[in-house]
MIGUDREN-723587 format. One record per residue (C-alpha): residue in three letters; x, y, z. Coordinates in steps of 0.001 Angstrom, whole numbers, plus 500000, padded with zeros to 6 digits. Layout:
<rs>
ALAXYZ;...
</rs>
This chain:
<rs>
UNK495075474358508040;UNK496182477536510016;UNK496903480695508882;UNK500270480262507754;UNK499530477787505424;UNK497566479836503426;UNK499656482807503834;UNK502548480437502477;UNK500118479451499407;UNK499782483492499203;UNK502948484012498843;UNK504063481066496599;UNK500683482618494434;UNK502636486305494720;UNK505561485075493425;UNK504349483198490543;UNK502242486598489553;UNK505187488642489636;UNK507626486508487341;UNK504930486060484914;UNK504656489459485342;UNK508048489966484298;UNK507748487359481788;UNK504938489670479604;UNK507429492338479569;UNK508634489541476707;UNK505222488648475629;UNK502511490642474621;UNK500197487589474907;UNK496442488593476023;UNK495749485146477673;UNK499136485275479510;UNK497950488801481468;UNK494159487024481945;UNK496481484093483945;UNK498049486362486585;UNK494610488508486628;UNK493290485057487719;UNK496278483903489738;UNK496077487270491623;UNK492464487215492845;UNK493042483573494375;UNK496047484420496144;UNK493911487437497609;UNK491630484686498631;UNK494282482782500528;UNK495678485737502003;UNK491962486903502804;UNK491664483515505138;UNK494669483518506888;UNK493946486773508284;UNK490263485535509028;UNK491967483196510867;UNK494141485232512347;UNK491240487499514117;UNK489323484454514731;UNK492260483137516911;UNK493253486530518332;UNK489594488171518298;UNK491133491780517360;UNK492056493168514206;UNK494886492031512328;UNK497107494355512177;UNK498213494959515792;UNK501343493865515543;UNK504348494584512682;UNK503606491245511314;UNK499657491719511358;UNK499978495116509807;UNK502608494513506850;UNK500778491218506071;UNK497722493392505959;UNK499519496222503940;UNK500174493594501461;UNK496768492596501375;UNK495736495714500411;UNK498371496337498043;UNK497064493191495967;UNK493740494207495893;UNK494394497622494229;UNK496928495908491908;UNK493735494319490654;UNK491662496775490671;UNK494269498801488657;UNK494791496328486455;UNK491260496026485893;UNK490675499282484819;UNK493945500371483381;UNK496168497226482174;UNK498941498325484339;UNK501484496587481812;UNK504990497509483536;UNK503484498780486750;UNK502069495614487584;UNK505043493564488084;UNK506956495798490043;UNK504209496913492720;UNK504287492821492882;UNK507838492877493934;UNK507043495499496425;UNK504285492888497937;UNK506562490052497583;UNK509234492152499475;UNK506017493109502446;UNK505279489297502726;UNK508551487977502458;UNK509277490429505808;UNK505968489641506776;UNK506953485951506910;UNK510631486962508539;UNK511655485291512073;UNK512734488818513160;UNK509440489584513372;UNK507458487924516447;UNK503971486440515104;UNK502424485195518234;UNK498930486686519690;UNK498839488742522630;UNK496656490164524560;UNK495684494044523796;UNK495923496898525705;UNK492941498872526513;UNK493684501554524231;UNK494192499015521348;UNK490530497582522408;UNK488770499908520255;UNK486522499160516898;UNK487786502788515833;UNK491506501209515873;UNK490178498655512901;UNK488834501389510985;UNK491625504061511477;UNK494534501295510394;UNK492607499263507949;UNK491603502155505565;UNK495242504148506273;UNK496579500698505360;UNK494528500611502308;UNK494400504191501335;UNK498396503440501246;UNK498337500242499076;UNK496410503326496205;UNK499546505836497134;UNK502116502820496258;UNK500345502437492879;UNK500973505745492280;UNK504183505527493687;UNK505613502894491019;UNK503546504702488341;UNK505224508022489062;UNK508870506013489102;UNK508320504568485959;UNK506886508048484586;UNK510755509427485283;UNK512417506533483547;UNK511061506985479834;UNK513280509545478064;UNK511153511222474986;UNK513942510483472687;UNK514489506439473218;UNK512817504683470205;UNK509028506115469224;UNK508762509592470645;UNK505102509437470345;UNK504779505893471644;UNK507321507214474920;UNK504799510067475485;UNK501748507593475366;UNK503191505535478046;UNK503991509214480136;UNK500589510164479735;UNK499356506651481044;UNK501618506152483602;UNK500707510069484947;UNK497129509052484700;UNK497518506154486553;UNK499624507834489421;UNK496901510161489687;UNK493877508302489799;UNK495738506520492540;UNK496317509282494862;UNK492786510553493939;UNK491491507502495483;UNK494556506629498088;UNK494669510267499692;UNK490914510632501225;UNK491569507210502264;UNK494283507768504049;UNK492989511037504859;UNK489843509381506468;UNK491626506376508145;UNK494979508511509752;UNK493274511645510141;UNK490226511533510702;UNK489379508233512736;UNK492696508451514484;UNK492231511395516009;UNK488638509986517073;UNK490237507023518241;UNK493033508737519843;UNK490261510947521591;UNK489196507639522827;UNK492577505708523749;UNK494010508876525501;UNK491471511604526108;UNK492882513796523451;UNK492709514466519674;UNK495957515272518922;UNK499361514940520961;UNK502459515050517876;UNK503225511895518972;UNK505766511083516114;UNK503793508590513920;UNK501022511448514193;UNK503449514381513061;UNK504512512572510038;UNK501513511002509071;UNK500567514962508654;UNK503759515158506606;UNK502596512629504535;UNK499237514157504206;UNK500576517316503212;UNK502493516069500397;UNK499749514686498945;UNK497624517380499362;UNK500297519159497731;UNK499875517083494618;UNK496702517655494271;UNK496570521461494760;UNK499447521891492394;UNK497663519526489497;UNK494033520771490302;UNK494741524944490927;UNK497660525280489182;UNK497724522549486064;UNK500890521290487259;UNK501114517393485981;UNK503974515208484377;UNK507226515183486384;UNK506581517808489006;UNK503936515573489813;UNK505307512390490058;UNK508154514021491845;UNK506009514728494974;UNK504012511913494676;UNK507413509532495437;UNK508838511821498093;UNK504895511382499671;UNK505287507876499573;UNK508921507710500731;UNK507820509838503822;UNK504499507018504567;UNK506919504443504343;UNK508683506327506788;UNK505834506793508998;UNK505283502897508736;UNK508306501489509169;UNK510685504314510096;UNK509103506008513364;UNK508237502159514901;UNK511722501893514810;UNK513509504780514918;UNK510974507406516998;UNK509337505374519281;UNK506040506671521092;UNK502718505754521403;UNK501678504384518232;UNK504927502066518043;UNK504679498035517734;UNK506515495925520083;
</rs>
């Protein structure tokens, strides 16, 4: 079987998780959250093989292309879904953060996007590239928890049904957005930061250049140090909070998907 096989069985597995996920917004059955749990982990198991396969066949990283990195985006997406969900029970989280990976592999998976192996250029044929994109990449699967958490957080009104039942689920849905960007943001601080500029000191001769994935990636950094100053220093927490952490997220998506195609430059896929 090649990759897309099991990337197809992924997906299918995605899919599945995320209705069911849907489905428990109905029931409040234990065993029916323990199935998608289970579900979850072996589509992350698929997924994991195709893109061993993938570097097998290409011997580079996978994620040097769109299609390599928003497969690999949803990769790590799943695996802090379940590691959230381990911890927290991410009840109405869960589902939609699946639709958002559903969404990256159903792109992923698009014909627009060109899926065949090419050769790299030198400045791509660097081990600091894997570990400046895959822990960005993953660091940013932790800031889309907290993403969804944060949305959610700004959707319960205090005065619909229970108040103190509404304000539970505020309190756990700001908790959850937080640990998220506690453990997203020196992630992607680490993998965009710091090993980019040591890879781009590398690949170019220089640290830093505002090439315009680089500029906004510091954007997106700065948001999120934002959050954390303003919760940490200054107590800040609730909707001021979740606030910045969507307009952080809104700008990485940018930084993913809007400068590739909008700002070309160095750091863009072709």
């Amino acid at each position: 079987m090649n990759e897309f096989a099991f990337l197809l069985m992924a997906f299918l597995i995605y899919v599945l998780v995320m209705l069911l996920g849907f489905i428990s917004f109905f029931n409040q059955q234990t065993g029916l959250r323990k199935t998608f749990y289970y579900l979850a982990i072996l589509g992350l198991a698929f997924h994991s093989i195709s893109l061993i396969i993938r570097t097998i066949a290409s011997g580079h990283a996978p994620f040097t292309s769109m299609y390599e990195s928003i497969s690999f985006l949803a990769w790590s997406c799943v695996l802090a879904v379940i590691i959230f969900e381990r911890k927290f029970n991410l009840e109405k989280t869960g589902p939609y953060l699946w639709l958002i990976i559903v969404a990256l592999m159903a792109l992923a998976s698009s014909p627009a996007l060109p899926k065949n192996i090419t050769p790299l250029v030198p400045a791509l044929q660097s081990y600091w590239l894997w570990l400046h994109v895959s822990v960005t990449l993953i660091g940013e699967a932790f800031l889309a928890v907290a993403f969804v958490a944060s949305l959610l957080y700004l959707t319960i009104q205090p005065g619909s049904g229970d108040k103190t039942e509404a304000e539970k689920k505020k309190e756990k849905y700001d908790l959850i957005a937080y640990r998220a960007v506690a453990i997203g943001f020196p992630l992607f601080t680490l993998g965009a930061l710091v090993f980019g500029m040591i890879w781009a000191s590398k690949a170019w001769g220089r640290y830093w250049g505002w090439d315009p994935k680089e500029v906004w990636s510091l954007i997106t950094w700065l948001f999120y140090a934002l959050y954390l100053h303003t919760r940490l220093i200054m107590g800040w927490k609730g909707k001021k909070s979740a606030i910045i952490a969507i307009i952080g997220f809104l700008s990485a998506l940018f930084t993913f998907f809007g400068v590739n195609y909008l700002l070309r430059g160095l750091h863009s896929y072709v």
